[in-house]
CHARMM internal coordinates of N, CA and C (Angstrom, degrees):
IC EDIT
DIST 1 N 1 CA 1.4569
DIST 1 CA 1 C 1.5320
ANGL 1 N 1 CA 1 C 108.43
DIST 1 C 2 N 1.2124
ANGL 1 CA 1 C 2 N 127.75
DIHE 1 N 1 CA 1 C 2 N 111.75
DIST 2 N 2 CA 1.3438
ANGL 1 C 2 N 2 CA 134.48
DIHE 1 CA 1 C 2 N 2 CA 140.58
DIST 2 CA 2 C 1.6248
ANGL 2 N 2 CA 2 C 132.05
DIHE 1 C 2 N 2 CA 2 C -23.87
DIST 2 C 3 N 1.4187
ANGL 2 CA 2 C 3 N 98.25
DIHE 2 N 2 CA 2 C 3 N 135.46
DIST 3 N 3 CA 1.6660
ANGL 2 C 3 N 3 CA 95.56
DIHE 2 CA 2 C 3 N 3 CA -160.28
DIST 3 CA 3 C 1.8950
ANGL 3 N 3 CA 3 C 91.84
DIHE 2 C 3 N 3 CA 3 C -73.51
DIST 3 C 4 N 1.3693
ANGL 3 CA 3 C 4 N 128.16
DIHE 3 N 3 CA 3 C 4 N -21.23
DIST 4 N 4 CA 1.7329
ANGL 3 C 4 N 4 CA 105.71
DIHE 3 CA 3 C 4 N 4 CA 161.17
DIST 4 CA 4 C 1.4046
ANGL 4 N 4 CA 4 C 127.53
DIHE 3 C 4 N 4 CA 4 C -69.16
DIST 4 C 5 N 1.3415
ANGL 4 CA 4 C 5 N 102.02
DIHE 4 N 4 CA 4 C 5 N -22.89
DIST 5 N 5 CA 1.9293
ANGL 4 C 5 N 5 CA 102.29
DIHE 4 CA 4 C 5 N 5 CA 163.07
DIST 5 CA 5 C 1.1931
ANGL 5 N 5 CA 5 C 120.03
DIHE 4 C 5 N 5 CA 5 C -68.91
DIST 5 C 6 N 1.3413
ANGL 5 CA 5 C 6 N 122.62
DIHE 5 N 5 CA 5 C 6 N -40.48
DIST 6 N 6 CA 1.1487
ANGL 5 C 6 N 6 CA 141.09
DIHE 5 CA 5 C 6 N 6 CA -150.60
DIST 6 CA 6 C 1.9901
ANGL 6 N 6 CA 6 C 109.24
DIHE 5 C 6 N 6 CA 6 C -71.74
DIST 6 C 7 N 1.7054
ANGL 6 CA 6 C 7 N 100.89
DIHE 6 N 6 CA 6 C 7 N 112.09
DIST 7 N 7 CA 1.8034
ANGL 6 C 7 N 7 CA 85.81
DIHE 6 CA 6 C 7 N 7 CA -164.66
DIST 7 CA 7 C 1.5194
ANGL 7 N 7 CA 7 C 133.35
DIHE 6 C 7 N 7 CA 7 C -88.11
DIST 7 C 8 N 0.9021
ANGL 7 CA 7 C 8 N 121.01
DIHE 7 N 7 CA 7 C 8 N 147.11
DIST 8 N 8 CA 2.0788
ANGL 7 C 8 N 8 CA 125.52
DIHE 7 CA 7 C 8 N 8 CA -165.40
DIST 8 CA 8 C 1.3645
ANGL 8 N 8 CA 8 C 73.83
DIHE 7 C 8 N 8 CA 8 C -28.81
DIST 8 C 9 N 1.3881
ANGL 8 CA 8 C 9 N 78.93
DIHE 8 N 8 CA 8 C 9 N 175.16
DIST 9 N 9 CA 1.7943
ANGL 8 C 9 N 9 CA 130.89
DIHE 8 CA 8 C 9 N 9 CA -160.94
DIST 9 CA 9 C 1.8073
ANGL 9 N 9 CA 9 C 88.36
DIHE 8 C 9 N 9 CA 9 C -91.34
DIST 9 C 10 N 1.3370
ANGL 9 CA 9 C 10 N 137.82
DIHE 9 N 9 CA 9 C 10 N -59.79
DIST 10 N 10 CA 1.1588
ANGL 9 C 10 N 10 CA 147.91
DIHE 9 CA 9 C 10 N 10 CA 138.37
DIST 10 CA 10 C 1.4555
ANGL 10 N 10 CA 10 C 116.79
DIHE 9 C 10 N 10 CA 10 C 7.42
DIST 10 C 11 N 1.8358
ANGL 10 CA 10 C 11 N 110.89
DIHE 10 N 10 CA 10 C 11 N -91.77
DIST 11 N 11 CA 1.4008
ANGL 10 C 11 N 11 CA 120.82
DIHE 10 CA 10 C 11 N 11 CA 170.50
DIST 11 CA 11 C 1.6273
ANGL 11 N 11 CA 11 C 122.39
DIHE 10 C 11 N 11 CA 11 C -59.86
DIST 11 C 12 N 1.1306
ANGL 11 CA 11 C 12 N 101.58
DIHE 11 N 11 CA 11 C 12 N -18.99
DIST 12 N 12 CA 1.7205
ANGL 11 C 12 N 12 CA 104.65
DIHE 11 CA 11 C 12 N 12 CA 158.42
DIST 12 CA 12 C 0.7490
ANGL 12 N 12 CA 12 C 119.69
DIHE 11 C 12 N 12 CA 12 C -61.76
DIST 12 C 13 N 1.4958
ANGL 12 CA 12 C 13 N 119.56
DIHE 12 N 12 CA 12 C 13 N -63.92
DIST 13 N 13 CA 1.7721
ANGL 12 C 13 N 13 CA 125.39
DIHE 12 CA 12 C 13 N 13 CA -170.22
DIST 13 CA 13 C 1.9059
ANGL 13 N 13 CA 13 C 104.38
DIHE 12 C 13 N 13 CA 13 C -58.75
DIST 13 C 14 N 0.9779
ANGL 13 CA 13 C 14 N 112.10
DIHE 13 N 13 CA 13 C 14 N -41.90
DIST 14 N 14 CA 1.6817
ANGL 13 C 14 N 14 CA 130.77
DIHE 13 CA 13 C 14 N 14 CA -168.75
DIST 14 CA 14 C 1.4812
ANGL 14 N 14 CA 14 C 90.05
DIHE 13 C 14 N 14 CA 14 C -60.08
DIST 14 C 15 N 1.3517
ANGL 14 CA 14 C 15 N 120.70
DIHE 14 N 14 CA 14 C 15 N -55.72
DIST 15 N 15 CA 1.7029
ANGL 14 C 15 N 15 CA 123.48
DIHE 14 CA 14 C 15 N 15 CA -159.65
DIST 15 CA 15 C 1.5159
ANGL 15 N 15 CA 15 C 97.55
DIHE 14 C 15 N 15 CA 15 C -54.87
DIST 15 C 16 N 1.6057
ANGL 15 CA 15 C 16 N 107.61
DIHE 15 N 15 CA 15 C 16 N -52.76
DIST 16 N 16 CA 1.2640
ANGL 15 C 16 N 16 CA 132.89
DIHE 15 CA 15 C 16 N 16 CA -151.28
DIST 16 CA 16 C 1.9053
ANGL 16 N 16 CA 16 C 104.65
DIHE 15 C 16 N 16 CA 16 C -70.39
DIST 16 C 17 N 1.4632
ANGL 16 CA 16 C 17 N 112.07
DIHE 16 N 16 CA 16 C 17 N -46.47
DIST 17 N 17 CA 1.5681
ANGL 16 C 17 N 17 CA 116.60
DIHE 16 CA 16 C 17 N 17 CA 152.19
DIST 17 CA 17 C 1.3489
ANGL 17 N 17 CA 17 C 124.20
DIHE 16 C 17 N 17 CA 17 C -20.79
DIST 17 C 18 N 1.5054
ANGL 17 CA 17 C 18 N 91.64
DIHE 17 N 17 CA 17 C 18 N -74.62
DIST 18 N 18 CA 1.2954
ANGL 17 C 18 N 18 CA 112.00
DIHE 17 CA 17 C 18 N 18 CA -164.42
DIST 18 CA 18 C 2.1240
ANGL 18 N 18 CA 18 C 116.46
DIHE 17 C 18 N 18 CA 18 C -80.81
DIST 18 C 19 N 1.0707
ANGL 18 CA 18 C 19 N 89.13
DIHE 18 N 18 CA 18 C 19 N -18.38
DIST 19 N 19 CA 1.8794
ANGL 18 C 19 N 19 CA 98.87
DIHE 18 CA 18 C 19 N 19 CA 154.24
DIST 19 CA 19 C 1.2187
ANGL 19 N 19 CA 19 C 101.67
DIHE 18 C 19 N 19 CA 19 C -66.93
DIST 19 C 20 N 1.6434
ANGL 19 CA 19 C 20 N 137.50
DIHE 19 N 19 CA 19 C 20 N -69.55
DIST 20 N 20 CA 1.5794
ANGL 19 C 20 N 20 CA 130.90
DIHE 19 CA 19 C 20 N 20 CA -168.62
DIST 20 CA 20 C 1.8392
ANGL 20 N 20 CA 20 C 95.36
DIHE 19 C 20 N 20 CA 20 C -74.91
DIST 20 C 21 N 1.0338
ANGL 20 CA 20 C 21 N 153.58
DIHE 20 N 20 CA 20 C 21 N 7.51
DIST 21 N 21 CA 1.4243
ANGL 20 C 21 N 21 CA 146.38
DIHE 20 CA 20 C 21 N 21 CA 149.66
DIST 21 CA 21 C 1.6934
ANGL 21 N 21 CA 21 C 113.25
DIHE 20 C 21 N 21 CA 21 C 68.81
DIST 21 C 22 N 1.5118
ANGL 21 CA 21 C 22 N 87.56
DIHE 21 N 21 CA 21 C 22 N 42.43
DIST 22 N 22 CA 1.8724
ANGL 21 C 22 N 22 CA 102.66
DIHE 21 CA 21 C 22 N 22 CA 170.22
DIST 22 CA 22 C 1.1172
ANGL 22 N 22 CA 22 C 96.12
DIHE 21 C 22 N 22 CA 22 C -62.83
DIST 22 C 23 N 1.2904
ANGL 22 CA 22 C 23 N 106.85
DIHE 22 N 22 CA 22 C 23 N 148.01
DIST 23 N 23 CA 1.6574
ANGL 22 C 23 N 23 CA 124.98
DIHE 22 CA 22 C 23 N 23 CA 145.12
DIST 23 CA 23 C 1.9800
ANGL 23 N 23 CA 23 C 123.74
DIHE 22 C 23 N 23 CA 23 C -25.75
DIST 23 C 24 N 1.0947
ANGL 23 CA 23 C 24 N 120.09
DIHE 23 N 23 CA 23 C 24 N 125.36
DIST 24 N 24 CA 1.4969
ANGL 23 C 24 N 24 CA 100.47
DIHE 23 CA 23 C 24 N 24 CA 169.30
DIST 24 CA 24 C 0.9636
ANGL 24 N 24 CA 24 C 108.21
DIHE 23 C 24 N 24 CA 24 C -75.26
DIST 24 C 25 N 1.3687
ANGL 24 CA 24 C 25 N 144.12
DIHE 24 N 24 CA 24 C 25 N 19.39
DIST 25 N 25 CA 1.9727
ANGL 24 C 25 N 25 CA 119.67
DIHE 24 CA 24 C 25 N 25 CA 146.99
DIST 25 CA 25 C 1.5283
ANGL 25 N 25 CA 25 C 103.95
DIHE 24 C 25 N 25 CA 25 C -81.15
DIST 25 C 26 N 1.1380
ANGL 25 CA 25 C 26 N 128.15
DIHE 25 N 25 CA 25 C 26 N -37.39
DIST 26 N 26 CA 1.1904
ANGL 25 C 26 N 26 CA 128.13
DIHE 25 CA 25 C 26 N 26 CA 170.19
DIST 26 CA 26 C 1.7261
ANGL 26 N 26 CA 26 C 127.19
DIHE 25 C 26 N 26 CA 26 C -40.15
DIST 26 C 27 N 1.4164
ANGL 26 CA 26 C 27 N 111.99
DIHE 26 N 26 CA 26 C 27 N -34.34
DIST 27 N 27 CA 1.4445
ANGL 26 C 27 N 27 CA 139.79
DIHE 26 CA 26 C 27 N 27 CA -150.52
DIST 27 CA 27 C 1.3894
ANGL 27 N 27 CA 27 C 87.64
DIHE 26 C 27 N 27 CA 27 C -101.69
DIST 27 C 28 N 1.0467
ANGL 27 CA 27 C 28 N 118.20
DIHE 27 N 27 CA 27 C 28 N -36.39
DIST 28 N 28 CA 1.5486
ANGL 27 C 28 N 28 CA 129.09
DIHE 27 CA 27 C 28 N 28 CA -160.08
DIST 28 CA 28 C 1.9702
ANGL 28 N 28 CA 28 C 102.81
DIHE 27 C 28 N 28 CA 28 C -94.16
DIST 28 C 29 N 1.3818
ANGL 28 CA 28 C 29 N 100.12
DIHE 28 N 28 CA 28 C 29 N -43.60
DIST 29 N 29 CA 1.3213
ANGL 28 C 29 N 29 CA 105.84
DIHE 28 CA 28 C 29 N 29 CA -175.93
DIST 29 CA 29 C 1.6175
ANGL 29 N 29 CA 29 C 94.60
DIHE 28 C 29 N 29 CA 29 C -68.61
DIST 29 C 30 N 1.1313
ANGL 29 CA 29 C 30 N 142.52
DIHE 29 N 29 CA 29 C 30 N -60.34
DIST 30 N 30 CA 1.6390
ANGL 29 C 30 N 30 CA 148.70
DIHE 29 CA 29 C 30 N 30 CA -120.43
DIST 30 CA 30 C 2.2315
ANGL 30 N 30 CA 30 C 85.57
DIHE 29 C 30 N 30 CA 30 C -94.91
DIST 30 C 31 N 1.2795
ANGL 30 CA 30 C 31 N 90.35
DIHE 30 N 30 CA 30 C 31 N -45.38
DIST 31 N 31 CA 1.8156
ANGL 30 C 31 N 31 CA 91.89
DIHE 30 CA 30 C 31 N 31 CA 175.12
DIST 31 CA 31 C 1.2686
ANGL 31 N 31 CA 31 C 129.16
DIHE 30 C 31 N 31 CA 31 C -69.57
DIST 31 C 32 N 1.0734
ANGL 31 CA 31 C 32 N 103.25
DIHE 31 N 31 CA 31 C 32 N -4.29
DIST 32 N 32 CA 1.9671
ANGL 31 C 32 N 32 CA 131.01
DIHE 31 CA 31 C 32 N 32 CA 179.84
DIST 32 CA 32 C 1.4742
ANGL 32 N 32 CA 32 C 88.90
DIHE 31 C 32 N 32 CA 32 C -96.04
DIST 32 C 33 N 1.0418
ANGL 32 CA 32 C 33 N 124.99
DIHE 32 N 32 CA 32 C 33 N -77.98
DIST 33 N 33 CA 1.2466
ANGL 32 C 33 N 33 CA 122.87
DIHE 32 CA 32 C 33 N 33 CA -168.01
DIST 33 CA 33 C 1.5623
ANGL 33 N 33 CA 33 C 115.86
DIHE 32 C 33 N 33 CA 33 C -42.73
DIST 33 C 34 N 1.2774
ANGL 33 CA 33 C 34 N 111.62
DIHE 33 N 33 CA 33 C 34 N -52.19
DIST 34 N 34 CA 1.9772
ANGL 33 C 34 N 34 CA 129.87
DIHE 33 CA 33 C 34 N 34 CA -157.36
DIST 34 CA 34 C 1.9000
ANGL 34 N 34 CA 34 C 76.50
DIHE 33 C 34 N 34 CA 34 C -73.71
DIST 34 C 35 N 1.4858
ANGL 34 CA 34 C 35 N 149.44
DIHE 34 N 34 CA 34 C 35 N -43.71
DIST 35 N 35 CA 0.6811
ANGL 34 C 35 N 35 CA 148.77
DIHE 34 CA 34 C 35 N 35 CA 151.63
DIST 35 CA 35 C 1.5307
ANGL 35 N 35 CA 35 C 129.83
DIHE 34 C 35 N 35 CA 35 C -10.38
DIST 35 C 36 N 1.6943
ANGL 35 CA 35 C 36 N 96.05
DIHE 35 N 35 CA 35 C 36 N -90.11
DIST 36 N 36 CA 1.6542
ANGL 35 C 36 N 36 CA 94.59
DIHE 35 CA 35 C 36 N 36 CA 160.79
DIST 36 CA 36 C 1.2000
ANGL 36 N 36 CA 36 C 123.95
DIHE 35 C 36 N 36 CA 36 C -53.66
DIST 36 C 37 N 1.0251
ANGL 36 CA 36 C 37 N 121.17
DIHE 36 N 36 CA 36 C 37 N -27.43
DIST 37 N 37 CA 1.7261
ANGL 36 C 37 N 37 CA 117.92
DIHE 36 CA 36 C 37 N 37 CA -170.52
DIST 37 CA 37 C 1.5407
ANGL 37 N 37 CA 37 C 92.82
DIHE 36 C 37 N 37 CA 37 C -68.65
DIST 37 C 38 N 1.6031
ANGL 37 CA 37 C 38 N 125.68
DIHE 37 N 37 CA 37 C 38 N -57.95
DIST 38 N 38 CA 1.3486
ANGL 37 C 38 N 38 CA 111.64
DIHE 37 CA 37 C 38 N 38 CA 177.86
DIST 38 CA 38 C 1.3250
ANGL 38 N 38 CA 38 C 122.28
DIHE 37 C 38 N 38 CA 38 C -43.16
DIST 38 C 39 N 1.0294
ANGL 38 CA 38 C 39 N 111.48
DIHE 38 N 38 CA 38 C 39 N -73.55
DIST 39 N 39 CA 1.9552
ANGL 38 C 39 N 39 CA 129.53
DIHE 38 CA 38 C 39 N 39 CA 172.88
DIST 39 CA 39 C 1.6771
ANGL 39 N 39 CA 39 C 85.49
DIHE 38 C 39 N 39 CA 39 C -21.41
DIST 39 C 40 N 1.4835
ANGL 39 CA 39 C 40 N 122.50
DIHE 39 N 39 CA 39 C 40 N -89.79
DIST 40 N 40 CA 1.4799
ANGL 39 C 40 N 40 CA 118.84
DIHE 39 CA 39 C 40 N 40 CA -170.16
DIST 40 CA 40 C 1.1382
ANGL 40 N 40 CA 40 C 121.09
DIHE 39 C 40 N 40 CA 40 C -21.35
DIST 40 C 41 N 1.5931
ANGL 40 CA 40 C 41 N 118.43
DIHE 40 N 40 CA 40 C 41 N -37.31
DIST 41 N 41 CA 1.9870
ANGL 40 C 41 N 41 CA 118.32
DIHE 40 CA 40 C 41 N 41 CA -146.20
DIST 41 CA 41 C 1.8265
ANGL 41 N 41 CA 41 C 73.13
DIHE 40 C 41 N 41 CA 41 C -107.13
DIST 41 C 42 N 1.3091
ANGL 41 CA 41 C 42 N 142.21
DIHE 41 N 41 CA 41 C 42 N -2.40
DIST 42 N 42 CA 1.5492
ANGL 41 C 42 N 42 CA 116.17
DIHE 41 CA 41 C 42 N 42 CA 165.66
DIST 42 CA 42 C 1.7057
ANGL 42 N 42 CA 42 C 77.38
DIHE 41 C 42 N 42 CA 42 C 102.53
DIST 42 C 43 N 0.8246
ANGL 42 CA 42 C 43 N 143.89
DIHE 42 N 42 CA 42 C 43 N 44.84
DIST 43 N 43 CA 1.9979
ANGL 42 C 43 N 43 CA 136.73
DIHE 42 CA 42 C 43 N 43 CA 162.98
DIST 43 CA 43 C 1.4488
ANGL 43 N 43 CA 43 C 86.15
DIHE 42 C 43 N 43 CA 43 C 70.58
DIST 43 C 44 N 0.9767
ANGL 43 CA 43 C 44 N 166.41
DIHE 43 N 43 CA 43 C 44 N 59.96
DIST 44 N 44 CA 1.3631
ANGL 43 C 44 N 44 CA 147.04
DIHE 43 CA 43 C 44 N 44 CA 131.24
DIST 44 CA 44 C 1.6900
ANGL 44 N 44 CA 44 C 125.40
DIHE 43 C 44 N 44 CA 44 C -92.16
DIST 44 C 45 N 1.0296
ANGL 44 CA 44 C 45 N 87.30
DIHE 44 N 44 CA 44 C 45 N 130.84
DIST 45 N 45 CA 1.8265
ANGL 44 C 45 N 45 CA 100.82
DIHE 44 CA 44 C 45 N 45 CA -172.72
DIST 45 CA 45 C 1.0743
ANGL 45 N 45 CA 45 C 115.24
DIHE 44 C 45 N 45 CA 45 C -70.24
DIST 45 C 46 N 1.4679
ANGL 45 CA 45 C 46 N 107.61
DIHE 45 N 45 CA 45 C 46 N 121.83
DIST 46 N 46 CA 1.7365
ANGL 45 C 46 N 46 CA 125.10
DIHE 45 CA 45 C 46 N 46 CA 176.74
DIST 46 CA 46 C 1.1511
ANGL 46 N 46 CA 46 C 120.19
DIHE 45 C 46 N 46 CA 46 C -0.09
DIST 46 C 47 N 1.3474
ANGL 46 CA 46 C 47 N 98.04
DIHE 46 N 46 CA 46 C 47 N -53.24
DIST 47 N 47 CA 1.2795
ANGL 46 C 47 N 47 CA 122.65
DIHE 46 CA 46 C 47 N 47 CA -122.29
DIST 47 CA 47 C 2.2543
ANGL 47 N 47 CA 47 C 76.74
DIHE 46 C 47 N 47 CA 47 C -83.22
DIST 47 C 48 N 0.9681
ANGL 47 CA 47 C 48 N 119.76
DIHE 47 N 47 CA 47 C 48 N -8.04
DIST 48 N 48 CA 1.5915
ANGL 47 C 48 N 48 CA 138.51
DIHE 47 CA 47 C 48 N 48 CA -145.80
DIST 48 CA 48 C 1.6342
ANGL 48 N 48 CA 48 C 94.24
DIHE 47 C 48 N 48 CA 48 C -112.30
DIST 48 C 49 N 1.4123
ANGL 48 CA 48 C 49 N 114.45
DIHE 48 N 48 CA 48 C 49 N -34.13
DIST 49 N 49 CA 1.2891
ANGL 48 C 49 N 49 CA 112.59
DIHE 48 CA 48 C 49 N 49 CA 170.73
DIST 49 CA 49 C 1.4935
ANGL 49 N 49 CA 49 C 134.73
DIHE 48 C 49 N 49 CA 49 C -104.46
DIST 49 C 50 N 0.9883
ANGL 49 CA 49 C 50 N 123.61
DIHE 49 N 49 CA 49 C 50 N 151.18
DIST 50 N 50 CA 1.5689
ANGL 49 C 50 N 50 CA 140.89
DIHE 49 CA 49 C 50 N 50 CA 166.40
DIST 50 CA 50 C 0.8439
ANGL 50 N 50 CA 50 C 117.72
DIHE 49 C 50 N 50 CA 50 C -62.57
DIST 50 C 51 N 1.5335
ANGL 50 CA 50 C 51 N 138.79
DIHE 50 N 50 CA 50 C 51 N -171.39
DIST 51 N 51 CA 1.2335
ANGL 50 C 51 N 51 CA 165.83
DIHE 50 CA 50 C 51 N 51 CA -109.73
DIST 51 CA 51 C 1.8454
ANGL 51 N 51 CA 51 C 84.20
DIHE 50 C 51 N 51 CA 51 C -154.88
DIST 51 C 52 N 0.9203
ANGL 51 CA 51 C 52 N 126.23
DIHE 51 N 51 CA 51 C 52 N -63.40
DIST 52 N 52 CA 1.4718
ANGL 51 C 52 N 52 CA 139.26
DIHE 51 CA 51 C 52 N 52 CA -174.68
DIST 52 CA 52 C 1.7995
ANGL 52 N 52 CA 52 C 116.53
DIHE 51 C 52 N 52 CA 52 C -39.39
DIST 52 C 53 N 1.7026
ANGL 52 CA 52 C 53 N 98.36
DIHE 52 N 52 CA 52 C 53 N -37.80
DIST 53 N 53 CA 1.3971
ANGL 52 C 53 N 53 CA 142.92
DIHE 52 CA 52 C 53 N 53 CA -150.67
DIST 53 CA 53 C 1.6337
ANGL 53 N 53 CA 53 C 88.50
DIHE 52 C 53 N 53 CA 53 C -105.79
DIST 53 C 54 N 1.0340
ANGL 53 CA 53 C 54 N 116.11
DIHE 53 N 53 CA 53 C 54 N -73.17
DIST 54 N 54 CA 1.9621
ANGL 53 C 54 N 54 CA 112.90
DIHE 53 CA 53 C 54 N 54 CA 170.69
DIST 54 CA 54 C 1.1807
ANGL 54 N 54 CA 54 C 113.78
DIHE 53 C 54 N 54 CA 54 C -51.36
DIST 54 C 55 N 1.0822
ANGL 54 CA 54 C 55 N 134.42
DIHE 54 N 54 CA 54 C 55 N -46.72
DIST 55 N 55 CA 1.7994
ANGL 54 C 55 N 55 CA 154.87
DIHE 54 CA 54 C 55 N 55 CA -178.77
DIST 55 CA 55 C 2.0546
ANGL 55 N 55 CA 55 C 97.27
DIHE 54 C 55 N 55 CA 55 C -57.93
DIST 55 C 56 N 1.2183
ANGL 55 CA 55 C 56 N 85.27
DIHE 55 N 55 CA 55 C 56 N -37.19
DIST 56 N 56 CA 1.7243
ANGL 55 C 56 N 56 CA 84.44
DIHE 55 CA 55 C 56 N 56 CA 171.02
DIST 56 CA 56 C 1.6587
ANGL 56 N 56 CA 56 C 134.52
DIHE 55 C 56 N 56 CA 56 C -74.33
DIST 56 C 57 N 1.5562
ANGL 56 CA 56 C 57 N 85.59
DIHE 56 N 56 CA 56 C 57 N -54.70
DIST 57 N 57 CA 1.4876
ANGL 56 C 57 N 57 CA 95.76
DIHE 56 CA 56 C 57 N 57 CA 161.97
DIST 57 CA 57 C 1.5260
ANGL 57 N 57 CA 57 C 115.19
DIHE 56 C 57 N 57 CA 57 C -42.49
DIST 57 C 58 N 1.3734
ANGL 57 CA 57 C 58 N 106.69
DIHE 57 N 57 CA 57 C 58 N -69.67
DIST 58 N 58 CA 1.5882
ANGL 57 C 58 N 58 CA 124.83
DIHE 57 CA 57 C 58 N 58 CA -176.61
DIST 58 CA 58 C 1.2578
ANGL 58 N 58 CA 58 C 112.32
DIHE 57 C 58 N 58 CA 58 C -48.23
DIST 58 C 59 N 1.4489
ANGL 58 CA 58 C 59 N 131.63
DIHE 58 N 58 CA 58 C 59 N -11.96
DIST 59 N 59 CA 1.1132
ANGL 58 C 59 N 59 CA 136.16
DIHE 58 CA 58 C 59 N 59 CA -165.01
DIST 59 CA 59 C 1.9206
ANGL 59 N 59 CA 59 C 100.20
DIHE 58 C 59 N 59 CA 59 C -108.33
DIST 59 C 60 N 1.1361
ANGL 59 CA 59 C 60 N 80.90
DIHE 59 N 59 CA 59 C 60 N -51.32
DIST 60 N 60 CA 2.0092
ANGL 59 C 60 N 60 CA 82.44
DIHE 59 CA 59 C 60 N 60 CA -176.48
DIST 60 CA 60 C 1.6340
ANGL 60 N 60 CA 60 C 96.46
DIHE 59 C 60 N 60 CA 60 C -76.45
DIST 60 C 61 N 1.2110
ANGL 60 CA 60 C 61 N 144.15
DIHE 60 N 60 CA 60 C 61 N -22.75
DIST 61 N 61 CA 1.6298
ANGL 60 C 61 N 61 CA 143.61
DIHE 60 CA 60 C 61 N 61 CA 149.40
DIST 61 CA 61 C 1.8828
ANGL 61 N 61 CA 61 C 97.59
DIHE 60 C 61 N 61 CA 61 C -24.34
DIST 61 C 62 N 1.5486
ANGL 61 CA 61 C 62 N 93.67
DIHE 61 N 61 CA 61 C 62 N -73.64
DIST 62 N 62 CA 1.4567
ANGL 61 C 62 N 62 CA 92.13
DIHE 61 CA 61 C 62 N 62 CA -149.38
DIST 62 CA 62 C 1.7717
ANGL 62 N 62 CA 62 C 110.33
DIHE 61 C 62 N 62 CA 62 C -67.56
DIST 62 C 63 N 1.4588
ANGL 62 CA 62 C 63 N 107.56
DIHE 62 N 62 CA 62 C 63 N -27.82
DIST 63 N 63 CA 1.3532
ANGL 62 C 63 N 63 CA 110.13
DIHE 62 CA 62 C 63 N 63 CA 165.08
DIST 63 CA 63 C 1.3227
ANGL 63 N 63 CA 63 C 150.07
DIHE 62 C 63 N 63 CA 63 C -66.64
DIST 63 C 64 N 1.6015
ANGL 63 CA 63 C 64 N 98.52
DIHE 63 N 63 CA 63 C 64 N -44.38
DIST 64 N 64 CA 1.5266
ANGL 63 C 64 N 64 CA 129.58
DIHE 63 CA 63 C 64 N 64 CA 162.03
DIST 64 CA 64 C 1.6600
ANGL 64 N 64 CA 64 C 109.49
DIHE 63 C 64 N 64 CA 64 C -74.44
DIST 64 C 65 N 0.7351
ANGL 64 CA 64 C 65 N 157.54
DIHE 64 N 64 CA 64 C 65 N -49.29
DIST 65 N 65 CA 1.6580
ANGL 64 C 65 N 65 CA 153.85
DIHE 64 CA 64 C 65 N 65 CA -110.03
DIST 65 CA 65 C 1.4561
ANGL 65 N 65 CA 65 C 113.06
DIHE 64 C 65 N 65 CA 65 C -167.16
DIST 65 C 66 N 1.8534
ANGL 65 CA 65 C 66 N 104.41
DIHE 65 N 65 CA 65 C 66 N -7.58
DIST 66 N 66 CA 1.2768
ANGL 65 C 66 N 66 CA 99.34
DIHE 65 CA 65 C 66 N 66 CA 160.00
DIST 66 CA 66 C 1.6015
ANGL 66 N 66 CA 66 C 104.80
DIHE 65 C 66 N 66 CA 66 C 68.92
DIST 66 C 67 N 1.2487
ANGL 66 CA 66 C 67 N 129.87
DIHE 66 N 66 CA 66 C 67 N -3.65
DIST 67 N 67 CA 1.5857
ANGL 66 C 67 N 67 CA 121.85
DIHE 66 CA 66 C 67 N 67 CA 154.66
DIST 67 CA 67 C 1.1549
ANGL 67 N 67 CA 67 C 125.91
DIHE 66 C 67 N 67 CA 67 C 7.50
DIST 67 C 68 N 1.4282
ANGL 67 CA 67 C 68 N 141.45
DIHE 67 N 67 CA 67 C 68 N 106.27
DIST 68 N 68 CA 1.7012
ANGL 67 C 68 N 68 CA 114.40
DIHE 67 CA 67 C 68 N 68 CA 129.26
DIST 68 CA 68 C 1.0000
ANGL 68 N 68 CA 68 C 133.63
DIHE 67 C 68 N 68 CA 68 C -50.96
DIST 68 C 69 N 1.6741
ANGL 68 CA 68 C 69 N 125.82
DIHE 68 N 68 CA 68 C 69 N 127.18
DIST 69 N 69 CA 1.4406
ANGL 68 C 69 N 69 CA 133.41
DIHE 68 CA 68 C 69 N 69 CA 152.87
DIST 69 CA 69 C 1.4194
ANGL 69 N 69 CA 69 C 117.97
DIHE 68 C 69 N 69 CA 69 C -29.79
DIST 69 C 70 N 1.2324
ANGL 69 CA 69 C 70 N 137.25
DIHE 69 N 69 CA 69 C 70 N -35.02
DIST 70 N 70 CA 1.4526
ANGL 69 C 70 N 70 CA 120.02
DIHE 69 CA 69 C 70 N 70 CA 151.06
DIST 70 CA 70 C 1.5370
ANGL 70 N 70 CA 70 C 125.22
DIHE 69 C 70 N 70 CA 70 C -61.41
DIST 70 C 71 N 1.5255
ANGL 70 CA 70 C 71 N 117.05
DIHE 70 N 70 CA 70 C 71 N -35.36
DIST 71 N 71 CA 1.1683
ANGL 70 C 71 N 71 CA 104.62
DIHE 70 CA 70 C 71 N 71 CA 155.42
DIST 71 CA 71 C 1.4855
ANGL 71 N 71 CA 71 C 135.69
DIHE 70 C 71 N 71 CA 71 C -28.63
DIST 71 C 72 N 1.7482
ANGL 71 CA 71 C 72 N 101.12
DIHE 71 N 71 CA 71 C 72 N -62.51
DIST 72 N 72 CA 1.0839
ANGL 71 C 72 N 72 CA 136.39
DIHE 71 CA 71 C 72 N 72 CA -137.84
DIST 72 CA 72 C 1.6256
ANGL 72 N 72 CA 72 C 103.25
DIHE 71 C 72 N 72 CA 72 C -77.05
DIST 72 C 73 N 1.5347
ANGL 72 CA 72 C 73 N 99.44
DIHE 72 N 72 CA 72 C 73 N -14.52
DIST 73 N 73 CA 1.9276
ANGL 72 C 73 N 73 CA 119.20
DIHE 72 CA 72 C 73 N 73 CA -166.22
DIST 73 CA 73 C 1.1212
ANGL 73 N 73 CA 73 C 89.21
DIHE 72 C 73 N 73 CA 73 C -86.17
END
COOR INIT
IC SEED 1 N 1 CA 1 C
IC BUILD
């Protein structure tokens, strides 16, 4: 597959939902999230970050925004 075939990071995750047959609040919650996490890292794609880079997000979640740890899993 060609990187112009090849579909967002977005319609992946969505395809990939809706193959395991979550709930759409679920679909809706998990794309909100993969969302902010972008917005946070400055638009950079996941795919661009670490463990170090998630650990951040998750970290300013629980500090900033008052998170639940079930959220946060």
């Amino acid at each position: 597959m060609t990187e112009k075939n090849k579909p967002k990071l977005l319609d992946h995750v969505r395809q990939i939902i809706r193959i395991k047959h979550y709930r759409l609040r679920t679909e809706e919650s998990y794309m909100n999230w993969i969302k902010r996490s972008i917005f946070f890292h400055n638009k950079k794609h996941p795919i661009e970050m670490g463990e170090e880079k998630i650990g951040q997000f998750i970290t300013y979640l629980a500090k900033n925004d008052k998170v639940f740890a079930s959220t946060q899993n």
